[in-house]
ROMI-636126 format. One line per 4 residues: number of its first residue (from 1); their letters; for each residue z, y, x of N, C-alpha, C. Coordinates in pm, whole numbers, plus 32768, in hexadecimal, padded with zeros to 4 digits. Layout:
residues N
NUM) a) Z/Y/X/Z/Y/X/Z/Y/X | ... $
end
This chain:
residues 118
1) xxxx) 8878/3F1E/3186/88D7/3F1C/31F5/894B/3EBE/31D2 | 8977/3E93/3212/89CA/3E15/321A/8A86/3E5F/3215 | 8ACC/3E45/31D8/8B4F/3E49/31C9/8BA0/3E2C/3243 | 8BDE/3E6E/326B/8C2C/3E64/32C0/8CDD/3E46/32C7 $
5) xxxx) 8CD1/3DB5/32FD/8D56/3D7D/32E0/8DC4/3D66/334F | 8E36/3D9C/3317/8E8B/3D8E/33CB/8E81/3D2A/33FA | 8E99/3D0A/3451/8EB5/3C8D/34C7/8F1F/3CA4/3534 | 8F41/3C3E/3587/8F82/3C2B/35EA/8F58/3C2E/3659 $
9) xxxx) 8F4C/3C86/36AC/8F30/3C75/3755/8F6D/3C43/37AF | 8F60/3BDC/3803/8F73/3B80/3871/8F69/3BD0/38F0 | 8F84/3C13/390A/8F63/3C77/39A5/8FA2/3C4E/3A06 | 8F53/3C42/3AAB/8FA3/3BFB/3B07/8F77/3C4A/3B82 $
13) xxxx) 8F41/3CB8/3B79/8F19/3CFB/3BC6/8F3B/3D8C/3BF2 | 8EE5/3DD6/3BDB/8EE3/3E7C/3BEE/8EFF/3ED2/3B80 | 8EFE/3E61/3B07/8F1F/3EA5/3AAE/8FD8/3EB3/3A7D | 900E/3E60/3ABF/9090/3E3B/3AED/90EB/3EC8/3AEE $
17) xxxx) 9166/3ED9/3ABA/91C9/3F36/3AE1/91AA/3F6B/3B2C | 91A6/3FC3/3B92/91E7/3FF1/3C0D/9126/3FE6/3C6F | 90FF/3FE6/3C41/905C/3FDA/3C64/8FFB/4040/3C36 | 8FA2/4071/3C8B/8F4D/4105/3C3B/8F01/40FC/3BBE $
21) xxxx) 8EDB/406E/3BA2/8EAF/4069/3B2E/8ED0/4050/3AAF | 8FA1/4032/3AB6/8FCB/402A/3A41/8FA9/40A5/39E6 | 8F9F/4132/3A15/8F94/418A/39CE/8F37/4166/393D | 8EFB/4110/393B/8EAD/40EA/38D3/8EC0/40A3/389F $
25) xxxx) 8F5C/405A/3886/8FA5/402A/3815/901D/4054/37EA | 9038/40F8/3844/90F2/40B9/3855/9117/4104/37EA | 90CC/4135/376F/90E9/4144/36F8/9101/40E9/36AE | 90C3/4048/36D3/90E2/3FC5/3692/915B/3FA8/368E $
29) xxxx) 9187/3F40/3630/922D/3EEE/363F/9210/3E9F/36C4 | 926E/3E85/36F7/9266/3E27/3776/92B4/3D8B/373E | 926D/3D34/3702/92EE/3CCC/36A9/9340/3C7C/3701 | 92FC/3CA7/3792/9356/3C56/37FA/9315/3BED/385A $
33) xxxx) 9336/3BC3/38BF/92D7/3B6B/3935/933A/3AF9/392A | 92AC/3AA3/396E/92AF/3A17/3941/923B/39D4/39AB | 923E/395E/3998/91AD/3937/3A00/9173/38BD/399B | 90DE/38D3/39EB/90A8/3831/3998/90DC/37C2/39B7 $
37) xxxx) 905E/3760/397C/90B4/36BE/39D0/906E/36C2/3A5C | 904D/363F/3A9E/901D/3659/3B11/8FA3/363C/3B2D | 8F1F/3679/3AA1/8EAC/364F/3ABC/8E58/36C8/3AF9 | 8E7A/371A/3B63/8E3A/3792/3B93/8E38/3784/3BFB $
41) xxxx) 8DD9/37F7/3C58/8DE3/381C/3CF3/8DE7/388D/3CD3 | 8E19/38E8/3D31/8E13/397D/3D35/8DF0/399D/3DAA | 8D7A/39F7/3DE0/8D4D/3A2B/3E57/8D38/3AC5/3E63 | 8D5A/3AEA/3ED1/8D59/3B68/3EE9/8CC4/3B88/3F15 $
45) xxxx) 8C9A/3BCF/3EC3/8C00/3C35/3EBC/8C18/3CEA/3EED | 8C13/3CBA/3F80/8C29/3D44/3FA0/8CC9/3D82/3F52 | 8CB2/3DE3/3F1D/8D27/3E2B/3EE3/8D72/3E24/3E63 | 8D2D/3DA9/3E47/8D48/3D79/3DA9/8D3C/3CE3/3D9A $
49) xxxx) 8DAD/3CAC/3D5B/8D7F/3C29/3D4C/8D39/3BEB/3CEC | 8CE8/3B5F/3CEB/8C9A/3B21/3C9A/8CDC/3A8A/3C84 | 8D09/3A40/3C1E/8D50/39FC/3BB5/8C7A/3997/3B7B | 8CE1/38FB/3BCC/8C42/38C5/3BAF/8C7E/383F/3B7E $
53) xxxx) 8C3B/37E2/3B18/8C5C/3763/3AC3/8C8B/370E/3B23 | 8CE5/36BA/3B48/8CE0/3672/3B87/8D2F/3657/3BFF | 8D7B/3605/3C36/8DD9/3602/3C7D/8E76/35BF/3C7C | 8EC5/35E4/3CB7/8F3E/35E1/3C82/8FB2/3662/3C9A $
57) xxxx) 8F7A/36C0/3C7D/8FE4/373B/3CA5/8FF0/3762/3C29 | 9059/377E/3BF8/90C0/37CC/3B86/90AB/3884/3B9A | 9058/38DB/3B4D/903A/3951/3B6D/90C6/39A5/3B41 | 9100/39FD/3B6D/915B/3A63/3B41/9116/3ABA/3ADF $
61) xxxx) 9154/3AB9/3A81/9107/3B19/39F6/917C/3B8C/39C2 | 913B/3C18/39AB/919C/3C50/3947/9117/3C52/38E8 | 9165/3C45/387D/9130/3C2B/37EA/9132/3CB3/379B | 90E6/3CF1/375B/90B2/3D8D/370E/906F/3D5C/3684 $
65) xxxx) 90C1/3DAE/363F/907C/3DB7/35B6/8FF2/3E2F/3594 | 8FA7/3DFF/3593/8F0E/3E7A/356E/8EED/3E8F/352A | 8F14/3F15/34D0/8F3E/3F31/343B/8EB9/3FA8/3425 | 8E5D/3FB6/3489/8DD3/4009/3480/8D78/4009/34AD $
69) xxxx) 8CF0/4018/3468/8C73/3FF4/3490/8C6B/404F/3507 | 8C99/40C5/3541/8C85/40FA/35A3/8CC0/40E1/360F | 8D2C/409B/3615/8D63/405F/367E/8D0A/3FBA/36B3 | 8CD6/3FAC/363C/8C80/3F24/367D/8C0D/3F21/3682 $
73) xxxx) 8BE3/3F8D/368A/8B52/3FD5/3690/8B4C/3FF5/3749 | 8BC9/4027/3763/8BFE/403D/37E2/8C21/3FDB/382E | 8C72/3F90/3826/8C61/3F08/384E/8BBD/3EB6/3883 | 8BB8/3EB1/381D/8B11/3E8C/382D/8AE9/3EB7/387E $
77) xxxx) 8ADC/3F53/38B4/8A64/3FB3/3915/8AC4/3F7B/3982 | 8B2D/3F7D/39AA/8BB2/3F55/3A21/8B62/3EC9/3A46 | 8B60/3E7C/39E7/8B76/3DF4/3A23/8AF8/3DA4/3A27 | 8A71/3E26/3A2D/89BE/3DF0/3A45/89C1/3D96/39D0 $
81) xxxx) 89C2/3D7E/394F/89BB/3D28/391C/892F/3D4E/38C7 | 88E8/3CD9/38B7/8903/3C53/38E0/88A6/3C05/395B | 88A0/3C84/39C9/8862/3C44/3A34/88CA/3C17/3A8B | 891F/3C69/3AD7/89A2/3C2A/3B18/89FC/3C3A/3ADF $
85) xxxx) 8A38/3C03/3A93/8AC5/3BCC/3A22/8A51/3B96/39B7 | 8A8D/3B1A/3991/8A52/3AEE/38F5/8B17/3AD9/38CB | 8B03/3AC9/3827/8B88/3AD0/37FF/8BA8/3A3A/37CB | 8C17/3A0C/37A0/8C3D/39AA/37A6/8CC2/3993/375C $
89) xxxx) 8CF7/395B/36F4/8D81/396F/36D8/8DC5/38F6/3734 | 8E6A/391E/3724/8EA4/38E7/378F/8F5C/38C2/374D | 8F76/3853/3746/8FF1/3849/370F/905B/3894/3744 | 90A0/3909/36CD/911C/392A/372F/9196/38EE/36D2 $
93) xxxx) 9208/3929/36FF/926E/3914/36BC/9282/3974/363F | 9249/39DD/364C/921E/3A67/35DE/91DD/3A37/358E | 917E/39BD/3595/90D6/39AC/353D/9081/39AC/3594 | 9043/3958/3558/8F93/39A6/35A7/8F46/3A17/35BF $
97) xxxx) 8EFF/3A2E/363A/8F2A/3A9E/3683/8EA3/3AB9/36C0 | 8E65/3B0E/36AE/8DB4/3B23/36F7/8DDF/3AFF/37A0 | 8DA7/3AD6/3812/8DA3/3AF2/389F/8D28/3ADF/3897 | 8CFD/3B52/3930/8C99/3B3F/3955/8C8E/3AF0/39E5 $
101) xxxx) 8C34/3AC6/39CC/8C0D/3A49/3A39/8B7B/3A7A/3A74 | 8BA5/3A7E/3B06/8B37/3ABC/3B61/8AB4/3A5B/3B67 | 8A72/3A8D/3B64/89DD/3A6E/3B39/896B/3A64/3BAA | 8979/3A63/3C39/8952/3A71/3CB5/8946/39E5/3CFA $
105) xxxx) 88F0/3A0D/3D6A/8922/397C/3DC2/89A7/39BC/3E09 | 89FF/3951/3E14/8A72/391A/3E63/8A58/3908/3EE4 | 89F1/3906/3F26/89DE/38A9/3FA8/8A1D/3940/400E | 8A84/391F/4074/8A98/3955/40DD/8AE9/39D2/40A5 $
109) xxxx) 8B3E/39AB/400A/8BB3/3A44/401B/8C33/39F5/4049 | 8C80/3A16/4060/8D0C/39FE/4085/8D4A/39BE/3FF7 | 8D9A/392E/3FDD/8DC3/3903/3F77/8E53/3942/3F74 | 8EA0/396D/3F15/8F29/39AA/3EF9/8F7D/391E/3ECC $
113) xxxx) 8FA3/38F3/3F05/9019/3871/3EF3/9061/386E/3E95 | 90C1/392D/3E8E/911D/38F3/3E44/90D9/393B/3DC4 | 908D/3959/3DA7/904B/396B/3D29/907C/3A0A/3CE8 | 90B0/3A59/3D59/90D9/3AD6/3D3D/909E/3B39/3D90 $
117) xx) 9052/3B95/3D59/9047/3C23/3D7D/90AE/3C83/3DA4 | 90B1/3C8B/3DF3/90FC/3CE7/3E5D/90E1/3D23/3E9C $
end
C-alpha cells in the first residue's frame, strides 16, 4: 500500500465554504482563495460545476490542505474519479495544488464566464 502524503486542494465548486459538500473538508486548513491564470472554462453540469483545460477564464479557488488518506479517499468517491474528474495539479499562490478537471463531453452545458461557482 502506498504512503500517503498531504497535498493541496484547488476546489471551485461544491466543495466550497458555504456549499453541502464542504462538510468533507471543513476539518481542513483553508490557506486561502486565489484564482488560476486564464487557461480554463468552467461550465455548469446541472448542479455542480465542471473546470476543463483550456480557454481564457481565471477559476475562483479556495485552497485546503489534505492531511488524510480518508479525506481523499472521499474526495475521490465525490468527484467520480477517474471517470468524471481526472486530477491535475494547478499553480496556486499556496503551491501546487490537486484540481479536478471534468472529464465529460462539454457540448451543450452552459459556460460560467466569470469562472465562479455561485
Amino acid at each position: 500500500m502506498t504512503e500517503f502524503k498531504p497535498f493541496l486542494l484547488a476546489t471551485y465548486g461544491t466543495l466550497k465554504k458555504g456549499f453541502g459538500n464542504h462538510i468533507i473538508i471543513e476539518h481542513c486548513k483553508l490557506l486561502g482563495k486565489c484564482e488560476t491564470a486564464p487557461n480554463y472554462t468552467m461550465y455548469s453540469v446541472n448542479w455542480f460545476p465542471g473546470v476543463v483545460n483550456g480557454g481564457t477564464t481565471k477559476i475562483k479557488l479556495e485552497v485546503y490542505k489534505i492531511e488524510d488518506a480518508e479525506t481523499a479517499r472521499r474526495l475521490d468517491i465525490l468527484e467520480g474519479y477517474p471517470d468524471l474528474y481526472d486530477k491535475q495539479l494547478v499553480d496556486t499562490e499556496f503551491g501546487e495544488a490537486l484540481i479536478y478537471i471534468y472529464n465529460r463531453n462539454i457540448d451543450n452545458l452552459l459556460e460560467i464566464k466569470s469562472g465562479n461557482w455561485e
